[in-house]
N, CA, C and O of each residue as an XYZ file, in Angstrom:
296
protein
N      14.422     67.758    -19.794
C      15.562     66.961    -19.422
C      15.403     65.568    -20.031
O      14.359     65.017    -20.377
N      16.647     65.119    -20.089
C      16.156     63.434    -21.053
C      15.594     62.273    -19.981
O      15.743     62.294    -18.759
N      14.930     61.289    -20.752
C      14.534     60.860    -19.466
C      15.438     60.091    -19.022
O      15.526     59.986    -17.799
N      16.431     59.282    -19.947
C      17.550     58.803    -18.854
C      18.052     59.367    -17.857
O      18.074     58.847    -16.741
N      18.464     60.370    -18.098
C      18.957     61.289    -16.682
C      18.193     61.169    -15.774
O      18.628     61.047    -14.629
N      17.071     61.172    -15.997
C      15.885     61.410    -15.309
C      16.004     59.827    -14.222
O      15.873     59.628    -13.014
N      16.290     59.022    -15.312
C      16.004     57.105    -14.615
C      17.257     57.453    -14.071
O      17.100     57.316    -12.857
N      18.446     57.839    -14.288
C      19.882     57.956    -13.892
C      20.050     57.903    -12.009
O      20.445     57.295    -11.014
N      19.361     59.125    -12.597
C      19.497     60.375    -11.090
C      18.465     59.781     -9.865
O      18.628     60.165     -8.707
N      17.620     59.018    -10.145
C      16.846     58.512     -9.272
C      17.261     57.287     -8.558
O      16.630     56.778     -7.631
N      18.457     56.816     -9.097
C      19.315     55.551     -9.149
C      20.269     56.206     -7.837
O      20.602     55.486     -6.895
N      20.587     57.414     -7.905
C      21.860     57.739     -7.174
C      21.301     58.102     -5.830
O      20.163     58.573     -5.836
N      22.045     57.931     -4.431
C      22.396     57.142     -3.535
C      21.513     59.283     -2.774
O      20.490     59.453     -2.110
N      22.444     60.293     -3.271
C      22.568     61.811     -3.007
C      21.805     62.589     -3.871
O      22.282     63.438     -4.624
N      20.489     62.277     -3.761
C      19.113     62.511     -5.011
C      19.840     64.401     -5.092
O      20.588     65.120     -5.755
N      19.373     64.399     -4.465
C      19.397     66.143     -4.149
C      20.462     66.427     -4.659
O      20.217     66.839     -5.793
N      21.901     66.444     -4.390
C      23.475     66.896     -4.665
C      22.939     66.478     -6.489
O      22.608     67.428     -7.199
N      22.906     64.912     -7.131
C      22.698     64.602     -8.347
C      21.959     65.726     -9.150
O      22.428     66.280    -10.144
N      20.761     65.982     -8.594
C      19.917     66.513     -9.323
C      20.440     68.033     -9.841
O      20.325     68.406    -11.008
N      21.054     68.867     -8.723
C      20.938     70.187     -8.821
C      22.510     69.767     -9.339
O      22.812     70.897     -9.724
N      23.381     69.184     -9.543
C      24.228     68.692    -10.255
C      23.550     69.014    -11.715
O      23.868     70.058    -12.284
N      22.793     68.284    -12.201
C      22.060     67.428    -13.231
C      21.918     69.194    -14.408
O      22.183     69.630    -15.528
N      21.113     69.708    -12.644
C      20.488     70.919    -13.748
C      21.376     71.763    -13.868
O      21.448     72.220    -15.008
N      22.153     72.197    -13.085
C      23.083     73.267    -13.148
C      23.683     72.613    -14.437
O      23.206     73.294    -15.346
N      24.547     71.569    -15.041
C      25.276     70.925    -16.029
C      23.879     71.489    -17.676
O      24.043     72.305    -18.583
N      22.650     70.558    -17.340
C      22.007     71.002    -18.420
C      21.498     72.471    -18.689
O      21.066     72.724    -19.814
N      21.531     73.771    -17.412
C      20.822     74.645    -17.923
C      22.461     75.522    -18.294
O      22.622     76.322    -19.215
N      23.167     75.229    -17.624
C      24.758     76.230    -18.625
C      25.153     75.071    -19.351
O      26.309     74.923    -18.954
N      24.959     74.280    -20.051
C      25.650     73.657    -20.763
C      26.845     73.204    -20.545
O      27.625     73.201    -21.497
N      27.240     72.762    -19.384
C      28.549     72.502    -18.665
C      29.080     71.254    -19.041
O      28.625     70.271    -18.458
N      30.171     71.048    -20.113
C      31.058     69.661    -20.407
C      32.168     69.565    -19.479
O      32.845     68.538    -19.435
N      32.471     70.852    -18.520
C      33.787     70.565    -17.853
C      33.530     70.049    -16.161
O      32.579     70.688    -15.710
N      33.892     69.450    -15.519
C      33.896     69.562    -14.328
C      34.266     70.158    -13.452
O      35.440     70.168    -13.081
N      33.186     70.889    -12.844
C      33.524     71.483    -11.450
C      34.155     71.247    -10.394
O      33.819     70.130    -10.000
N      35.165     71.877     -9.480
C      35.779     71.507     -8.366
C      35.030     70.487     -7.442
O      35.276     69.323     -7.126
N      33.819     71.539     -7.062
C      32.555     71.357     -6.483
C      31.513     70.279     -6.728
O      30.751     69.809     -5.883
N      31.613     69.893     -8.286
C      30.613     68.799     -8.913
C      31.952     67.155     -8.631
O      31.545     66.036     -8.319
N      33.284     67.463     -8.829
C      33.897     66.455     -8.791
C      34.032     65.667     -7.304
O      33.894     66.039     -6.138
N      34.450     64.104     -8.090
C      34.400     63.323     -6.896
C      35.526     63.304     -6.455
O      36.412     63.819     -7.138
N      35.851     62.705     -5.174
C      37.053     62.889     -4.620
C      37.880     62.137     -5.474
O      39.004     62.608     -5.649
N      37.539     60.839     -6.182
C      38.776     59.931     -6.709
C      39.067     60.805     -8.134
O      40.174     60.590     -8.629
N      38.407     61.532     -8.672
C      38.416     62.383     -9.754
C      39.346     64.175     -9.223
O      39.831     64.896    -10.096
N      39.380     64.420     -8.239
C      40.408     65.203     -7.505
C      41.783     64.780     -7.214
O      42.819     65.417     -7.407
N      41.623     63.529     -6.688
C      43.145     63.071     -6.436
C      43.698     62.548     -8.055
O      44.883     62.351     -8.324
N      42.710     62.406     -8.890
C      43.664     61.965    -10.215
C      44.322     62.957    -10.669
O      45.485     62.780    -11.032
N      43.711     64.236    -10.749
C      44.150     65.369    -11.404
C      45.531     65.728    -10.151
O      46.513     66.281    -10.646
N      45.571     65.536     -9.175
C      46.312     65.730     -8.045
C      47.562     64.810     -8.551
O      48.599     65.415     -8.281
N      47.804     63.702     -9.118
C      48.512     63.172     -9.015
C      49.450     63.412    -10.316
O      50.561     62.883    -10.329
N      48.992     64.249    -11.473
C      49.661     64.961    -12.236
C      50.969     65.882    -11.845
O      52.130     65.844    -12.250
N      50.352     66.658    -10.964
C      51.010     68.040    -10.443
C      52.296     67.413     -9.770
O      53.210     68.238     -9.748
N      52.708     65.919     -9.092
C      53.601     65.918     -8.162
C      54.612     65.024     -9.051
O      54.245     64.406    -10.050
N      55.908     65.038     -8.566
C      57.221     64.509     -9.126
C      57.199     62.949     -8.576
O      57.002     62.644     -7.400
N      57.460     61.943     -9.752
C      57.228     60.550     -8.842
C      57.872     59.918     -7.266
O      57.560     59.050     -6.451
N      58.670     60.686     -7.399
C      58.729     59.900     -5.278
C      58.958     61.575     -4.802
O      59.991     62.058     -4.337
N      57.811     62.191     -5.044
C      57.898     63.362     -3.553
C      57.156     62.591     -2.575
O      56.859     61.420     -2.341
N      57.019     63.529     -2.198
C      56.269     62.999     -0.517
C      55.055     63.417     -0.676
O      54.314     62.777      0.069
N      54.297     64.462     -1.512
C      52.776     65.090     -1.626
C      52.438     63.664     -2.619
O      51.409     63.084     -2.271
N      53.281     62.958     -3.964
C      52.265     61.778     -4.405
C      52.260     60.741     -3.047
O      51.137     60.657     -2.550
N      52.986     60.186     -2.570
C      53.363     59.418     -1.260
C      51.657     59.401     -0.470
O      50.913     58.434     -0.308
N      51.477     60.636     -0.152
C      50.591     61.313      0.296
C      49.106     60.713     -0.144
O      48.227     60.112      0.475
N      49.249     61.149     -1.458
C      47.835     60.505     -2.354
C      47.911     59.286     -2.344
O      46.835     58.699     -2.223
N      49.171     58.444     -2.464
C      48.936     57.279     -2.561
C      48.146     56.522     -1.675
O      47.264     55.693     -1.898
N      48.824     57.142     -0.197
C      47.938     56.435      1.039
C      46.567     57.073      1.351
O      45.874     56.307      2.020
N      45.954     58.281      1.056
C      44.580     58.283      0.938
C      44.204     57.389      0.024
O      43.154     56.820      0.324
N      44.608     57.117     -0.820
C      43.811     56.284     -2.369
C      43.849     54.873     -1.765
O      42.936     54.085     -2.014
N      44.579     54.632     -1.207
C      44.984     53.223      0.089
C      44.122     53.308      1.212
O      43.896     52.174      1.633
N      43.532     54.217      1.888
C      42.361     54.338      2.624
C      41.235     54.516      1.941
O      40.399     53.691      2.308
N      40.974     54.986      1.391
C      39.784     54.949      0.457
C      39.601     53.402     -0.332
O      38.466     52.940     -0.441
N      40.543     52.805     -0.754
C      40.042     51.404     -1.462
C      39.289     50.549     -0.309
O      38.277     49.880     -0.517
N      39.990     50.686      1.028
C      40.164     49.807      2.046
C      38.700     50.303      2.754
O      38.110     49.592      3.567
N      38.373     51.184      2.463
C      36.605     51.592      3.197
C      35.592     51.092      2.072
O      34.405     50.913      2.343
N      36.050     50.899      0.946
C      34.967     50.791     -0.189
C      34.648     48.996      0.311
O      35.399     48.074      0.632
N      32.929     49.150      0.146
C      32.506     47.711      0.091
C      32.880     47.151     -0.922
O      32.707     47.596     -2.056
N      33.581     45.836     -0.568
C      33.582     44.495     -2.045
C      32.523     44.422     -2.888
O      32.517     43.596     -3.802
């Protein structure tokens, strides 16, 4: 494994989730992201494709993405 990854992954907060992240990606050769490997703000982006600009499902995302800014530390 390279060793940046290596300095990377030791950096992150969810050692365990990162790592077996890390290897599963380097031992299949994985460039795409997983449902499962993605983060939530990386779910709601792709989410926000799928909806028509004023339905009520983007409406929706908007105000999680509005709770979520509002929990993140400054």
């Amino acid at each position: 494994m390279d060793y940046d990854l290596v300095i990377a992954l030791a950096k992150k907060q969810n050692q365990s989730f990162e790592v077996c992240r890390a290897v599963r990606q380097h031992l299949f050769k994985q460039d795409d992201v997983l449902l499962c490997d993605a983060t939530i703000d990386e779910i709601l982006s792709q989410l926000n494709v799928l909806f028509e600009p004023q339905s009520t499902e983007l409406e929706l995302l908007r105000t999680i993405r509005g709770i979520r800014a509002k929990r993140r530390p400054s």
